[in-house]
C-alpha positions as CSV (number, residue, x, y, z in Angstrom):
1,X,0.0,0.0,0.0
2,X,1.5,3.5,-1.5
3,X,1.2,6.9,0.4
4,X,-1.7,7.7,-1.8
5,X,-4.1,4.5,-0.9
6,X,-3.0,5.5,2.8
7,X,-4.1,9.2,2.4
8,X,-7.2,7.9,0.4
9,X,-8.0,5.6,3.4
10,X,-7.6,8.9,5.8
11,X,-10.1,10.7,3.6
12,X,-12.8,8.2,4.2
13,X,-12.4,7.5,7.6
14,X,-12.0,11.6,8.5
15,X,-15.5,12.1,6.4
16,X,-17.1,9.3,8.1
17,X,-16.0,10.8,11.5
18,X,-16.6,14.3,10.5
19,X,-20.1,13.2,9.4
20,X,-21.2,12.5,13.2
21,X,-19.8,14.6,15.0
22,X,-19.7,18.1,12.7
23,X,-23.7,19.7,14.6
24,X,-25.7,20.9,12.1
25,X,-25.9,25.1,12.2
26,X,-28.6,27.2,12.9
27,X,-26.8,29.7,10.3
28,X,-25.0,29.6,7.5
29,X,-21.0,29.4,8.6
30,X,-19.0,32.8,7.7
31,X,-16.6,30.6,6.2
32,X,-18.3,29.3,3.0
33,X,-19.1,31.5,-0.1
34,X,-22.2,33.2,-0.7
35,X,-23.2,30.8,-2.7
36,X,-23.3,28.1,-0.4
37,X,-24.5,30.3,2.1
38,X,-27.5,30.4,0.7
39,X,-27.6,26.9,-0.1
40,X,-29.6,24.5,2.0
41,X,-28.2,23.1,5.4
42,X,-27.3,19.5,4.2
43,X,-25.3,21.3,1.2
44,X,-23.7,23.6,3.5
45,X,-22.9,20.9,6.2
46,X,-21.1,18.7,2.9
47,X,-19.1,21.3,1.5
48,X,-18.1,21.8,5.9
49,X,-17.0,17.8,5.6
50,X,-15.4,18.5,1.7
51,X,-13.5,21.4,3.4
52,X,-12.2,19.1,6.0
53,X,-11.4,15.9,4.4
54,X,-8.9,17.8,1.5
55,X,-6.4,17.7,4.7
56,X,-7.2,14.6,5.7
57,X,-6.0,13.0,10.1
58,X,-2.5,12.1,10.5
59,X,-2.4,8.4,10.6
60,X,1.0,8.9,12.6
61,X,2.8,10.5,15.1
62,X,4.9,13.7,13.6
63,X,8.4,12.9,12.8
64,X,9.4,15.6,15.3
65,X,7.1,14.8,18.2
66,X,8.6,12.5,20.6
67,X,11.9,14.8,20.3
68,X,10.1,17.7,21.5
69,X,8.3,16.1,24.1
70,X,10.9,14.1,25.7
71,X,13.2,17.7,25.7
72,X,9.8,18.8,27.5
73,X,9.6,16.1,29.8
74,X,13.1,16.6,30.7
75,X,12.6,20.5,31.9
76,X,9.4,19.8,33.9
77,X,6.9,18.5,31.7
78,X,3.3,20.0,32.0
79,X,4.7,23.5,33.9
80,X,7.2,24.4,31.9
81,X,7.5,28.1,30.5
82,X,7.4,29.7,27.3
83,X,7.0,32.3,25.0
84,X,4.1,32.6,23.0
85,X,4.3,35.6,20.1
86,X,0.9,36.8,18.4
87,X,-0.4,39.8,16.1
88,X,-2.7,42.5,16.7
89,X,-5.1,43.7,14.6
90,X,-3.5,46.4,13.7
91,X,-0.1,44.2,12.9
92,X,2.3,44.6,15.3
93,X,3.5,42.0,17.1
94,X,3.0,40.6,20.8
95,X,5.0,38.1,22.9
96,X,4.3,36.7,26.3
97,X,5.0,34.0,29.0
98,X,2.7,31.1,28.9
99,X,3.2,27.3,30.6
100,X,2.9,24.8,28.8
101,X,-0.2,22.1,30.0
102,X,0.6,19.3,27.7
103,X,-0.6,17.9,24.7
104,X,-4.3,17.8,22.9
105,X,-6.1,14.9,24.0
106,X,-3.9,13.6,26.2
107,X,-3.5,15.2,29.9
108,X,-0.9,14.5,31.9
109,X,-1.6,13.1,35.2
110,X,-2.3,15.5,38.3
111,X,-2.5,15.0,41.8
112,X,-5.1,18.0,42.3
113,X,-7.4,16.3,39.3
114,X,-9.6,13.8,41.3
115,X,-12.6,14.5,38.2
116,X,-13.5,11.2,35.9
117,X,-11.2,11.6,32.7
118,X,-12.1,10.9,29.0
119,X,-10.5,6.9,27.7
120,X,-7.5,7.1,26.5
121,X,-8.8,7.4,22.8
122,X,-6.5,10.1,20.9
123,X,-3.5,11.8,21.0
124,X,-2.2,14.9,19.1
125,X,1.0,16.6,18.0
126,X,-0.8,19.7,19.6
127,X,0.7,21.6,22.8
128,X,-1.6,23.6,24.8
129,X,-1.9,26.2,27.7
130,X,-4.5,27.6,29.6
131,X,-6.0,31.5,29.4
132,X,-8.8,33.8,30.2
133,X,-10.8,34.8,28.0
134,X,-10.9,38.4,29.0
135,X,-7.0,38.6,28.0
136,X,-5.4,40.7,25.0
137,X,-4.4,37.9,23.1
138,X,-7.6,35.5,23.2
139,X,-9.4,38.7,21.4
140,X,-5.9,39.0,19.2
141,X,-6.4,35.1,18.5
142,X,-10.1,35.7,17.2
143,X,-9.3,38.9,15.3
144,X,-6.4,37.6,13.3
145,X,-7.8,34.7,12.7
146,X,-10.1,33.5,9.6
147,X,-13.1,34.8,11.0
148,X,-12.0,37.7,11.8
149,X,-14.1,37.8,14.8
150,X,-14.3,41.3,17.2
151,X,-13.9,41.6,20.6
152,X,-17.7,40.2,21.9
153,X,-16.5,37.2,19.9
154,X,-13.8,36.5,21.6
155,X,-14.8,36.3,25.5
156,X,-18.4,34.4,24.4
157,X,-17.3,31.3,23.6
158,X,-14.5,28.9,21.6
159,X,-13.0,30.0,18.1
160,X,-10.2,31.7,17.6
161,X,-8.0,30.3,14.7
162,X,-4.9,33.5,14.9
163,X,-1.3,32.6,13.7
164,X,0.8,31.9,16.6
165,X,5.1,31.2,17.1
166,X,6.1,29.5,20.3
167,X,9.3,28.8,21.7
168,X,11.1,27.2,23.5
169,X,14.3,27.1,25.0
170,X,15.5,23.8,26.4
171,X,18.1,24.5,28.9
172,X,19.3,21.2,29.3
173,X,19.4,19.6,26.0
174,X,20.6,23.4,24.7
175,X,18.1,23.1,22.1
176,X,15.6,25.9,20.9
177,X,12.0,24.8,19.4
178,X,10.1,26.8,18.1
179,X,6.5,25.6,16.6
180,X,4.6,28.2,14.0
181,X,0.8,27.7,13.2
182,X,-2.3,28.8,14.5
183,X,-4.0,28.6,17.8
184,X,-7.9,27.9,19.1
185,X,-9.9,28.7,22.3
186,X,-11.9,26.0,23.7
187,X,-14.4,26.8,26.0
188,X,-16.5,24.1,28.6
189,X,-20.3,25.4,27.6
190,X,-20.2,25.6,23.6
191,X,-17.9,22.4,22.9
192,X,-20.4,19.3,23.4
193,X,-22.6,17.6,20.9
194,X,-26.4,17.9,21.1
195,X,-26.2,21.7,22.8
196,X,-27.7,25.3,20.7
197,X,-24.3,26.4,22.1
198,X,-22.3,23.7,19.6
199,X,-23.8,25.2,16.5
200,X,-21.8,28.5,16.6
201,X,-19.3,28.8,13.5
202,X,-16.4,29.4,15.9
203,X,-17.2,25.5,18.1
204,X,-17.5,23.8,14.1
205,X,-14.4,25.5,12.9
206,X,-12.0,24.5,16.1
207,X,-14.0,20.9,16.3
208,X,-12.9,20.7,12.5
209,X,-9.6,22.5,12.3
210,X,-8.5,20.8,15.5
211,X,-10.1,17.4,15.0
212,X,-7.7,16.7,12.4
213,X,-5.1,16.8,14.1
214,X,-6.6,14.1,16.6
215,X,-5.6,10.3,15.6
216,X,-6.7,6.9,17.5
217,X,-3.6,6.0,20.1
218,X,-1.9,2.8,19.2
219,X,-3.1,0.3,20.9
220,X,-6.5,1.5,20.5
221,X,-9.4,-0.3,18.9
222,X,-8.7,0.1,15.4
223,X,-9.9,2.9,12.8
224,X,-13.2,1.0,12.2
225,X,-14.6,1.7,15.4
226,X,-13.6,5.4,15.2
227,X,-17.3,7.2,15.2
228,X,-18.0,5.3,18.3
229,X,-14.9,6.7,19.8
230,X,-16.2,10.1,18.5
231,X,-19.7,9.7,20.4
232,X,-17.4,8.3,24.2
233,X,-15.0,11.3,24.1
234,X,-16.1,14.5,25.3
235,X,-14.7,17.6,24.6
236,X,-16.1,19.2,27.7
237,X,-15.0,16.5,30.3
238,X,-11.6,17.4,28.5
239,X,-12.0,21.2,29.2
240,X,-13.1,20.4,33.0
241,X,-10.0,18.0,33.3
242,X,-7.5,21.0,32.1
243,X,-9.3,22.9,34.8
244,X,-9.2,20.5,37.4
245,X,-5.2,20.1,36.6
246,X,-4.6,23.6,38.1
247,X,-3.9,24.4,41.9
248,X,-6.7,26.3,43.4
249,X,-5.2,29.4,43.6
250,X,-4.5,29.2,39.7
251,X,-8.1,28.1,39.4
252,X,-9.2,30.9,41.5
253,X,-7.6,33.1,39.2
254,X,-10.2,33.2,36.6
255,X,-12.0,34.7,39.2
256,X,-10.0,37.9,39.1
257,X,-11.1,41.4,38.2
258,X,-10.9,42.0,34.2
259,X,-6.9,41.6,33.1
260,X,-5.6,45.0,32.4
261,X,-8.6,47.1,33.4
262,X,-8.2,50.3,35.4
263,X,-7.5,49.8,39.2
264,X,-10.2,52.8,39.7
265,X,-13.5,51.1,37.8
266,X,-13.4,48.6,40.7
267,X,-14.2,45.1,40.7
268,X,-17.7,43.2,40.0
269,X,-18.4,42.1,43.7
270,X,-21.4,40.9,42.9
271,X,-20.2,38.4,40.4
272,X,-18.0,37.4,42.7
273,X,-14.4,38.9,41.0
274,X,-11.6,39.2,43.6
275,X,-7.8,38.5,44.2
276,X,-6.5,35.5,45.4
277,X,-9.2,33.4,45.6
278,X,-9.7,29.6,45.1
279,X,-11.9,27.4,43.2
280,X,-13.3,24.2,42.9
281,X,-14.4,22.0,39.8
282,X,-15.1,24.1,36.9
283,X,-19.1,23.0,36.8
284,X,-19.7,24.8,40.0
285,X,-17.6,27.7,39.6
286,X,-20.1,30.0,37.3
287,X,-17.7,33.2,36.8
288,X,-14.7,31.1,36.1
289,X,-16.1,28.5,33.9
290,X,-17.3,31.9,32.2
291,X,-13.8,33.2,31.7
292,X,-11.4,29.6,31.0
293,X,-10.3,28.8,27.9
294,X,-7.7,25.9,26.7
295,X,-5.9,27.0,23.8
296,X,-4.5,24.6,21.4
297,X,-1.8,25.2,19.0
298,X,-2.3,23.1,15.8
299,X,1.6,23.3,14.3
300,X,2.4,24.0,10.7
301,X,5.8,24.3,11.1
302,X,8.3,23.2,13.6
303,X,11.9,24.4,13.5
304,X,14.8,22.7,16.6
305,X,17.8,24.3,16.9
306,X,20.3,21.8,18.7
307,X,23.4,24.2,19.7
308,X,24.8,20.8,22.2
309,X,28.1,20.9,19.8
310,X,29.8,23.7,18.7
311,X,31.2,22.3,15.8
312,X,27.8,20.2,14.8
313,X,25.1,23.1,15.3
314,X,22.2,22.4,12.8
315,X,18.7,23.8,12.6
316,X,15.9,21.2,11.2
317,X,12.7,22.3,9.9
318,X,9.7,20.3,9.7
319,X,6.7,21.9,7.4
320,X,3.1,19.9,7.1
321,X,2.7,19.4,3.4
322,X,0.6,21.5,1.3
323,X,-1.8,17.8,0.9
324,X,-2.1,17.7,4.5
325,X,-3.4,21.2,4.6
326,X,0.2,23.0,5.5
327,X,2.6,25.7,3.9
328,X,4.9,23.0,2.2
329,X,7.9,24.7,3.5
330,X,11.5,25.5,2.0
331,X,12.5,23.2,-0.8
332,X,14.5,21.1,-1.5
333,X,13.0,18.6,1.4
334,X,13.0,14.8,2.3
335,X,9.7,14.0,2.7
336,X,8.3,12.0,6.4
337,X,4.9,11.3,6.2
338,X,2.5,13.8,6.0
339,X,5.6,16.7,6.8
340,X,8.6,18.1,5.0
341,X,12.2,18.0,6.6
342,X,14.9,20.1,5.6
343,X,18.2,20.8,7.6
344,X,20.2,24.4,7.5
345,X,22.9,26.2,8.8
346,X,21.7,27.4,12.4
């Protein structure tokens, strides 16, 4: 079996999957052209799947994956610090400190997370963090991205969809990674199937956009049984569980007062916003649950930088193809799978 019968194969199975899960909308999404937006649902829903299945699930892990997470692993695992670079609306560009909670789909262990957990399904070659939705960048992550959605858009529910660069810098291993591609907000009460709140544009396009990215683990129940894996894995109980990973005190800190607003407009007592507070499981906590979001960085390129010899430094970049929905990258490149590899002078 060639690379085309596999990618053929991933086509079928990512429609068939797409097919259940995908809710059908109450509006046409902002993402199709006028003519389909004023097509019927069912044609609108196909073209969704169409859109979807031209970049169809990796069937493996990326080639760079296990690097970067071991070099993770090895400076703290879920914890670890790094910098996470956006662009305003206007174009300039913004960096901040962000810790890294793991990867898509696959939560590290916690000794504060007590809450039942998703099976152990998928996995991703997506890192994530954690953020409010009240901050600058969530409402630079929704106005960037596709959508271009505006600030109301940005603290309602998940979307997002904004080009992202994170790095980071390995101390140990003196390697610097650095992963380009866009990022999405997940939030707990617009996620599930079967809910109004699931048939906003934003939920279908991070469900799609960051559903690809989501494969069966091995040693799972084959591909067959993959729409019945769809229906037993909740994307809320995985929100709740990213919550429930978090000390208190951090948890408690979605509770604050607005980030960045004016010490002199005061605080919302009555909502209950205040410093240093704690919190509880994310269904009971009505003002956080209100602000969390887990963002998810779907990578299009990835570059490592090893600087552990002198004499040997290299850079290697890994680019998703232009099949599998990425930039291609710089050419000429050995191809691995569904990416590009190419090595350079660091």
């Amino acid at each position: 079996m060639d690379r085309s019968d596999n990618v053929e194969i991933a086509k079928k199975q990512q429609a068939s999957r797409l097919e259940s899960s995908l809710p059908e909308p109450r509006t046409a999404s902002s993402d199709l052209p006028l003519q389909l937006k004023l097509a019927p649902q069912p044609v609108q829903r196909l073209a969704r799947i169409a859109s979807a299945m031209s970049h169809p699930t990796p069937a493996t892990v990326a080639p760079w994956k296990r690097t970067f997470a071991e070099h993770l692993e090895q400076a703290g695992g879920a914890g670890f610090e790094f910098t996470l670079a956006t662009v305003t609306d206007s174009g300039f560009p913004r960096a901040r400190t962000c810790i890294f909670r793991g990867f898509w789909a696959t939560l590290p262990e916690n000794g504060y997370n007590q809450l039942p957990k998703n099976p152990p399904i998928f996995e991703s070659d997506c890192p994530t963090f954690t953020t409010d939705a009240r901050m600058r960048k969530t409402y630079e992550l929704f106005a960037t991205g596709r959508g271009k959605g505006d600030l109301a858009q940005s603290r309602s529910g998940s979307g997002g969809g904004g080009p992202v660069e994170a790095v980071y810098w390995i101390k140990d291993t003196r390697t610097q990674w650095r992963i380009r591609g866009k990022c999405w907000l997940v939030a707990a009460d617009d996620v599930e199937e079967g809910t109004p709140e699931a048939q906003n544009s934003g939920t279908v396009s991070v469900k799609a956009e960051v559903g690809r990215y989501m494969r069966v683990r091995e040693g799972s129940p084959d591909h067959a049984g993959k729409n019945h894996h769809d229906r037993s894995w909740s994307w809320r109980t995985e929100v709740e569980n990213y919550f429930e990973n978090l000390s208190p005190v951090m948890r408690g800190s979605f509770k604050n007062p607005p980030p960045g607003h004016p010490l002199s407009e005061g605080r919302d007592e009555q909502a209950g916003e205040g410093l240093g507070q704690k919190a509880g499981h994310l269904s009971e906590e009505t003002l956080a649950r209100k602000n969390f979001r887990v963002a998810i960085i779907t990578p299009e390129q990835v570059e490592a930088v090893d600087l552990t010899d002198p004499t040997k430094c290299r850079r290697q970049i890994w680019t998703l193809a232009q099949e599998a929905g990425g930039p291609g990258g710089p050419q000429p490149s050995d191809s691995i799978g569904e990416w590009n590899k190419v090595e350079t002078w660091p």
